[in-house]
C-alpha positions in Angstrom: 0.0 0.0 0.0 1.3 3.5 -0.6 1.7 5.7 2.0 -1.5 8.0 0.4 -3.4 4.8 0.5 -6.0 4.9 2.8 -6.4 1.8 5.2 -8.8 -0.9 4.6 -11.6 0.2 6.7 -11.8 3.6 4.8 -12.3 1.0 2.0 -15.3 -0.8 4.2 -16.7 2.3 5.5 -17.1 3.6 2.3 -18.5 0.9 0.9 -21.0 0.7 3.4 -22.3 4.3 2.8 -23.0 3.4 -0.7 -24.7 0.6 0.5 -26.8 2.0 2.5 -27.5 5.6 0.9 -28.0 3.6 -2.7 -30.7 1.2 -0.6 -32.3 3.4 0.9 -33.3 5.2 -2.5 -33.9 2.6 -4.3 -36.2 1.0 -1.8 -37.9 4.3 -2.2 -38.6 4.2 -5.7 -39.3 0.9 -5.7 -41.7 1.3 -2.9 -43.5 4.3 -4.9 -44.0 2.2 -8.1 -46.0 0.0 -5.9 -43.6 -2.7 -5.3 -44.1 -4.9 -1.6 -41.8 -4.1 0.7 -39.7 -7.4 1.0 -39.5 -7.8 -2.5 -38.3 -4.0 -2.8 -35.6 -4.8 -0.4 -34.3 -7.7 -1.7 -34.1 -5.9 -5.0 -32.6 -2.9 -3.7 -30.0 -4.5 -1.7 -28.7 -6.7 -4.3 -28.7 -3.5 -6.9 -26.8 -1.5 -4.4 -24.5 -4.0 -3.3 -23.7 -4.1 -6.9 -23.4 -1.1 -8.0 -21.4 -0.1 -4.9 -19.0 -2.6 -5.3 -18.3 -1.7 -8.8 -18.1 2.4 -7.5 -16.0 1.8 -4.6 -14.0 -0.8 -6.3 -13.0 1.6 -9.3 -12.2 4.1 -6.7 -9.6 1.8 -5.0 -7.9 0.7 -8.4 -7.8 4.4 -9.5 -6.3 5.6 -6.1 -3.6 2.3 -6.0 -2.6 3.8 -9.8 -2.5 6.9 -8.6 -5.1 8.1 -11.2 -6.7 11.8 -10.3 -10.3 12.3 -9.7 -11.0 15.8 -8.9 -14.4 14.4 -7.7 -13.0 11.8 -5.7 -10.3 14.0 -4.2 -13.3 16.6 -3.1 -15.3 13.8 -1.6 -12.7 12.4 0.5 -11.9 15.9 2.2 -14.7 15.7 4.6 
């Protein structure tokens, strides 16, 4: 890991966030198109789990390479 690398639970935490924001909206949507709740869930958790994989996971690859992302830069300066 390089010494900018963050640590592995910056990796988790973030992935969790996604997670958990991306569910929480797509539960919504799902629930306003008239969907049941458990079946709503299940989709949206599978979707965002997904999804956030893919997200955080190009994140990681792009910060191992060293690759700038302006975006990425302003989100991690909470």
């Amino acid at each position: 890991m390089s010494p900018m690398m963050p640590s592995t639970l910056h990796w988790i935490v973030q992935y969790l966030i996604a997670v958990v924001t991306m569910t929480a909206l797509l539960l919504a949507l799902d629930m306003m198109g008239g969907e049941t709740f458990v079946r709503a869930l299940l989709s949206a958790l599978a979707w965002s789990a997904i999804a956030s994989a893919l997200f955080i996971g190009t994140r990681y690859r792009n910060m191992k390479r060293n690759i700038a992302c302006s975006v990425c830069d302003a989100l991690d300066k909470k």
